[in-house]
Structure formats: C-alpha cells, structure tokens
N, C-alpha and C positions, 0 to 999 in steps of 0.2 A: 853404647847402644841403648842401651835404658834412659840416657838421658837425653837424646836426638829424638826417641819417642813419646816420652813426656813432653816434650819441646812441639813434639807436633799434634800434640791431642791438646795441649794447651791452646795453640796457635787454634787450631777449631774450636775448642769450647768457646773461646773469648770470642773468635765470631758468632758464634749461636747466641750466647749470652749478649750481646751487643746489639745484635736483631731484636734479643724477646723484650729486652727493656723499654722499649716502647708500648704503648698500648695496642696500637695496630700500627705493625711495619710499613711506611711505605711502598711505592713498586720497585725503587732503588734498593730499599735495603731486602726486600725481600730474594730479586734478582742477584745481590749479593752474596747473599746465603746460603742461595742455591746454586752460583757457581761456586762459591768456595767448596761446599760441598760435594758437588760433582767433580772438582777437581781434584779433591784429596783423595775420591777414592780413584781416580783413573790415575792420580799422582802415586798413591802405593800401590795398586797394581801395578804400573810400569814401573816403579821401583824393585817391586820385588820379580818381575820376569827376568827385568835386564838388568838388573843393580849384583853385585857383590852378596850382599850380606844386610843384615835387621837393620844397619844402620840407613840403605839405600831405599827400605820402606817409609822411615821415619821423614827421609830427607825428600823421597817424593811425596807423601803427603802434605806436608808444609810448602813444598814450595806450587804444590798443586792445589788448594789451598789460597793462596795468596793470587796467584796467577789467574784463578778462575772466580776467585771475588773482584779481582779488579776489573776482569770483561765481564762480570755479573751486574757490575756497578756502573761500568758504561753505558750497558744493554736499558738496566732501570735506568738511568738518567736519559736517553733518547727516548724509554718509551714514554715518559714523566711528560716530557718537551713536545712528542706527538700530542699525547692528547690536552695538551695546554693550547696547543694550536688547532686540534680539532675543534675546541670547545668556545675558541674566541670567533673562528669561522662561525659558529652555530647560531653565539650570537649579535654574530652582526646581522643577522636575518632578523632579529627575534624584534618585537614591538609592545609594548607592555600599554593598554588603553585602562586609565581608571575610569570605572561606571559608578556615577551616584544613585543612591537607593532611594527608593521612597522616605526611609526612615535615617537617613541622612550621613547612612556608611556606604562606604567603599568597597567594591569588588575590583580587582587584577585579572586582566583579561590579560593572556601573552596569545597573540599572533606571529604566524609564522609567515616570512615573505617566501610565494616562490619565485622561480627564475624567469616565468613570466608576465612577473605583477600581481598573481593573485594573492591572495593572503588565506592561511588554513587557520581555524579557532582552535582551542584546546581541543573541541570533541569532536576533530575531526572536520566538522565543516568548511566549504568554500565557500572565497566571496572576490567576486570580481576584480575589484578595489579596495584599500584600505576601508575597512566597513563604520556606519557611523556607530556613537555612542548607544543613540535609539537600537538600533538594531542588535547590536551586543548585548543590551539593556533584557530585551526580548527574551533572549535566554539565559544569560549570567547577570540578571538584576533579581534584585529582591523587592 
C-alpha cells in the first residue's frame, strides 16, 4: 500500500518537476500538467469511491495521471499547431515597406492587406492601395 503511493506521488512529482525545468513551459507542456493533474485527482477520487482499499487510491492516481497528461499533451500540441497556423495566416496579409530618412536610416513600416485591396498602417490608417513610400514617409519618416 505504501509503496503503490509513493509510486504515484512520485509519477506526479516527476511530472511537475519536468514542467518547472524549463524556464517558461510551453502550451504543451503546460496543458500536460494540468491534465496530469487533474487526472490524478479525479483518478484517486474514483479510486478511492469504487476501488477496495489505499491501494485502489494510489493506482488511480497514477494511472489518472498518466491518462490525463497524455490528453493534456495532445490538447497543447493542437493548440501549438492552431496558433502556428493562425499566425502564418496573419502573415501572409502583412507587407513590410522600408522608408529612407533624411538622415539616411531606415524606418519598417508593416501594412496590413484587407480582403478588399485596401491596405491598414500600423496606426490604424487606410489606404486605398498599396501606399507609396512618399506617403509612408509623411508619417513614419524622420
């Protein structure tokens, strides 16, 4: 009994500890952690309503645990994958215009396409068409 619950606090520590060793967890390993953990405790709960005996807690925990880090890991891994694809969507819209300065730097101008042809500045601005450089210049030139 004692050692099926060492066995499963172990099984959770080493996930926690496995999480924290990074510096900031991804949305995978985060979503990891927090199924594993949510599993272990709905895994000893249901161990110990319908199980036997201390051993039936230890054994759901672990395998509740294990069970709910791996759908923890799935769930971060598509949400990973969404916004990898949200993010390549965004910028195939996006249009980066260098402006020269008077004093013979460079300013980044990103515009954004809309859906029908116009183009929006960083501060918000409209412009019918792709705008020229003079015009950019006007407000992001130095």
């Amino acid at each position: 009994m004692k050692g099926m619950r060492r066995l499963a606090i172990g099984c959770v520590g080493a996930a926690m500890l496995a999480g924290c060793a990074s510096t900031k967890p991804s949305p995978t390993d985060q979503a990891t952690l927090l199924g594993a953990g949510i599993g272990a405790g709905l895994g000893t709960i249901l161990g110990h309503n319908f199980g036997g005996g201390g051993n039936d807690r230890a054994l759901g925990a672990a395998a509740g645990a294990l069970i709910g880090g791996a759908l923890g890991r799935q769930y971060g891994r598509q949400m990973e994958t969404d916004a990898q694809l949200r993010n390549l969507q965004q910028q195939q819209f996006m249009t980066t215009v260098w402006i020269e300065n008077s004093n013979g730097s460079r300013t980044p101008v990103v515009l954004r396409m809309t859906e029908g042809g116009q183009y929006i500045g960083p501060r918000g601005e409209y412009y019918p068409s792709m705008p020229t450089e003079e015009q950019l210049r006007k407000i992001y030139g130095m």
